[in-house]
C-alpha positions in Angstrom: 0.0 0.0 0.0 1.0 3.7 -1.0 2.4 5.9 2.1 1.5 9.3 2.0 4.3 11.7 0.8 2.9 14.8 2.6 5.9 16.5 4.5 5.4 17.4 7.7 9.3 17.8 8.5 12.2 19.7 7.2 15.2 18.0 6.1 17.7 17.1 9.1 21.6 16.5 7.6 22.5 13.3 8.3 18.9 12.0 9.0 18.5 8.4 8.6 14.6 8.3 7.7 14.0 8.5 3.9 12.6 12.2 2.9 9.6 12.5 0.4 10.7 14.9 -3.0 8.3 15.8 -5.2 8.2 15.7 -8.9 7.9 19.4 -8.5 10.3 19.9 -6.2 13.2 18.3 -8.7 11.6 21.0 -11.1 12.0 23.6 -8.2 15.8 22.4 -7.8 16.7 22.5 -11.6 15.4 26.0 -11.6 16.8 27.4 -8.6 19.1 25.1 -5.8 18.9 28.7 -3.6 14.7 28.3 -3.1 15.0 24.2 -3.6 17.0 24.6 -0.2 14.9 27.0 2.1 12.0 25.3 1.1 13.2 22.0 2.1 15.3 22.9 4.9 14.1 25.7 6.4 10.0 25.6 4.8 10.5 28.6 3.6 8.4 28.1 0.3 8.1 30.5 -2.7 5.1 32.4 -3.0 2.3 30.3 -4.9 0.7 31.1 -8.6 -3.2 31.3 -8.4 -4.9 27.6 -8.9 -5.1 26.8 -12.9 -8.9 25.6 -12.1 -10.2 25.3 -15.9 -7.2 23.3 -16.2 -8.4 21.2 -13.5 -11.1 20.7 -15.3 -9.8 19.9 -18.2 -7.6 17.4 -17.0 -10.6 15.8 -14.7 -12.6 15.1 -17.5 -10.2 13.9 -19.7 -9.8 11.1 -16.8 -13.6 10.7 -17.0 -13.9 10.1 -20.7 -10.4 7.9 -21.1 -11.4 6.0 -17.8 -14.8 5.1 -20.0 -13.4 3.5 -22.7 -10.3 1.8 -20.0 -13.3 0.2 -18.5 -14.3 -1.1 -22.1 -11.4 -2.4 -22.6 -11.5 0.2 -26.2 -9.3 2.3 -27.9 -9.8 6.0 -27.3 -11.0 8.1 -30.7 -8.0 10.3 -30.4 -6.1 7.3 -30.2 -7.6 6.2 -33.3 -7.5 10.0 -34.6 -3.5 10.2 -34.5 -3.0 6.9 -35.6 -1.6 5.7 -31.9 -1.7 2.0 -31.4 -2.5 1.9 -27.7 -5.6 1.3 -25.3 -5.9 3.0 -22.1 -4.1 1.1 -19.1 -6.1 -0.2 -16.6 -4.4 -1.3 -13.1 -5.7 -1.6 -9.7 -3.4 1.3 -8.9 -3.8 4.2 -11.1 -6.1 6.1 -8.7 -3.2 6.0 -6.5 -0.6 6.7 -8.8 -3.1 9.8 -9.9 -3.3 11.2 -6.5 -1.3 14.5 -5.9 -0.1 12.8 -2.1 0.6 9.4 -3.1 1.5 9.3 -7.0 4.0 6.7 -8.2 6.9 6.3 -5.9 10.1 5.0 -5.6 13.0 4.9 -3.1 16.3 6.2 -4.4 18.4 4.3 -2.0 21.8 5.8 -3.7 20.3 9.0 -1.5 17.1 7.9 0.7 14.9 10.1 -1.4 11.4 8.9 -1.7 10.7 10.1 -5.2 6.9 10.9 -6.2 4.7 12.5 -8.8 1.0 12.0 -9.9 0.4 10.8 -13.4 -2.3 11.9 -15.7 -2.6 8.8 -17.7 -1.1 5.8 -18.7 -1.3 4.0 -22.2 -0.3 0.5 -23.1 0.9 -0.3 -26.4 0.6 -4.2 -28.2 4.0 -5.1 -26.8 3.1 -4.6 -23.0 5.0 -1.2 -22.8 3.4 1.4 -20.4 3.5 4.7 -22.4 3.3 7.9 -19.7 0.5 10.6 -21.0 0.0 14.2 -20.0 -3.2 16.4 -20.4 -2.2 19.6 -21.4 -5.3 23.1 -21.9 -4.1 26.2 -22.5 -6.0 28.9 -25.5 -3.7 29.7 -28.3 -4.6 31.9 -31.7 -1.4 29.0 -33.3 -2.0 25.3 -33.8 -0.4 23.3 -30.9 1.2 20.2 -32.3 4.4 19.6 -30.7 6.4 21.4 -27.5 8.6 23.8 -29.4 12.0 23.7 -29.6 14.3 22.4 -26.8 15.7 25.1 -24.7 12.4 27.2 -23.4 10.0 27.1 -21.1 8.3 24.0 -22.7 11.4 22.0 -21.3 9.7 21.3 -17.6 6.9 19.4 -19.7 9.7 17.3 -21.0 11.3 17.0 -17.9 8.1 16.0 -15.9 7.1 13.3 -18.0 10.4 12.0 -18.3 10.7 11.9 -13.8 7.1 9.9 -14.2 8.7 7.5 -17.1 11.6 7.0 -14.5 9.4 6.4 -11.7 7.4 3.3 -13.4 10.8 1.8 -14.6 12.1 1.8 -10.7 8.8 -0.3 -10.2 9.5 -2.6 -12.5 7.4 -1.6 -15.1 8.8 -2.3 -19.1 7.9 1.8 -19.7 8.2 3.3 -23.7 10.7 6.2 -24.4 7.8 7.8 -26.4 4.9 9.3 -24.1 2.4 11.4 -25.6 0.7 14.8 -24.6 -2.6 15.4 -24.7 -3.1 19.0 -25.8 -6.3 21.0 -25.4 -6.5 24.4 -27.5 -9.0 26.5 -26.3 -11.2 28.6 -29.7 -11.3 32.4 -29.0 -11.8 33.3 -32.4 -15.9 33.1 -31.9 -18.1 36.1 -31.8 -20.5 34.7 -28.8 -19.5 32.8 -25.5 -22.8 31.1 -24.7 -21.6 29.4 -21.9 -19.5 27.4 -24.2 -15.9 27.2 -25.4 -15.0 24.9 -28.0 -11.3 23.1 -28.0 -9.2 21.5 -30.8 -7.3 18.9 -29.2 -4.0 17.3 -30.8 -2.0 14.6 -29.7 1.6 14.5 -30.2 5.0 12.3 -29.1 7.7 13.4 -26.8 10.8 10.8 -26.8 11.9 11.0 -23.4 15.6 10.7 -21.8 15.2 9.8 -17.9 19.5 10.1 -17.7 19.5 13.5 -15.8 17.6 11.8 -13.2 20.1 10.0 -11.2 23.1 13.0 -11.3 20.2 15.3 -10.3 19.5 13.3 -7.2 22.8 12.7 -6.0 23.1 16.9 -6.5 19.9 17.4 -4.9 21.0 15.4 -2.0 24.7 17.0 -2.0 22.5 20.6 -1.6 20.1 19.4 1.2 23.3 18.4 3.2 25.0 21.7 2.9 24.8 25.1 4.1 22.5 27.6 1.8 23.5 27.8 -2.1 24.2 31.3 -3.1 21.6 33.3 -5.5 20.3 31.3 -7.6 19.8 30.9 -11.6 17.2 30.5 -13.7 16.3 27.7 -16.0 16.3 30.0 -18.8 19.8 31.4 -17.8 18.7 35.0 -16.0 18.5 34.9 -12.4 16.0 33.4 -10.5 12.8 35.7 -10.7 12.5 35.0 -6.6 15.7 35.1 -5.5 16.1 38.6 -7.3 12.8 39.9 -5.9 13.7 38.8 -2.1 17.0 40.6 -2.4 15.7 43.6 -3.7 12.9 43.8 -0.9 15.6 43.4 1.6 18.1 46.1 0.3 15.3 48.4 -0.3 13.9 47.5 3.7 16.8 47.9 4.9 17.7 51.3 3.3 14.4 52.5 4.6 15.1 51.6 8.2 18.6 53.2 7.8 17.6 56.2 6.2 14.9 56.6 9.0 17.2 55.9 11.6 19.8 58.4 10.6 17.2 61.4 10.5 18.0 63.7 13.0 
């Protein structure tokens, strides 16, 4: 049975109990070892983005619908759209391995991480292969049909199915390279809303490479044992958007309360 992977407890160097990380929070460290370290040393968090809700949505009945024709034992239409030749997985499991707290895990024992992250979906192809899938929503004027190019933004959708891939293989599961995302495109070019908005959806193939995992742990583990990184950078090469804004709140704070304190 899953244990929960809520953390209740910062990280102790040295500790002997294994310590829950997040598929987000190997994101969080590839973008920025600085906030990776005071969130999971010292709970100090970054602030939080407002809740993606029509996402949710999205993505919750997307689970509905695939989960109707998993029950059937039937290819999906979009499967049979783009030409994919896979059914829907079905395995006593996946509402666990769905559930933000639980998810698929797996022990890293090379560092006593206990690695987690929630799946969308899971496909199975003719050869037994478990193909990882990701719903996607987002309302674009362009057609979306593939990630873009390596190197932006796009790259933490690469990286996050590729940590999910890793996770099934270190349960044993045979898992495909190719995973596919599931991409909802939201039509704004209509005159009326009506209480309706109309999506094109596309399905496309990212070929994933689970090697950065492993050196990524071991760094990740090197950084929870050791004193505070310095500022950090970015993914995209600048410096990181937080650490920037919490050191220019502080020098400006601080020249206020000097500047006030040297007024005669």
């Amino acid at each position: 049975m899953a244990v929960s992977t809520r953390n209740t407890k910062s990280y102790l160097p040295g500790q002997k109990e294994s310590f829950k990380i997040s598929r987000t929070k190997i994101e969080d460290f590839h973008n920025c070892q600085r906030c990776f370290w005071l969130d999971r040393r010292m709970k100090i968090r970054r602030p939080s983005s407002p809740p993606f809700n029509i996402n949710k949505a999205i993505d919750e009945l997307f689970k509905k619908e695939f989960d109707s024709y998993r029950a059937e034992g039937k290819k999906h239409p979009l499967q049979t759209e783009f030409k994919i030749d896979a059914k829907p997985y079905a395995h006593k499991d996946l509402d666990t391995w769905r559930h933000n707290f639980t998810g698929v895990q797996a022990l890293h024992e090379p560092t006593n991480l206990l690695i987690f992250g929630a799946v969308d979906d899971i496909w199975v192809n003719p050869a037994g292969e478990l193909i990882v899938v990701d719903y996607k929503a987002t309302a674009k004027t362009s057609e979306i049909t593939d990630l873009g190019p390596v190197g932006g933004w796009q790259d933490t959708y690469r990286r996050q199915m590729e940590v999910y891939q890793w996770l099934l293989r270190q349960n044993g599961f045979e898992v495909s390279d190719t995973g596919y995302f599931v991409y909802a495109n939201a039509d704004a070019s209509k005159e009326h809303f009506k209480n309706i908005i109309e999506f094109r959806t596309n399905v496309f193939p990212h070929k994933g490479d689970d090697s950065w995992i492993e050196p990524t742990l071991l760094k990740m583990k090197e950084c929870l044992e050791g004193e505070m990184p310095g500022v950090g950078v970015s993914v995209m090469g600048g410096p990181c958007e937080h650490c920037a804004y919490a050191r220019a709140r502080t020098e400006l704070t601080l020249g206020h309360i000097n500047g006030k304190s040297g007024k005669k």
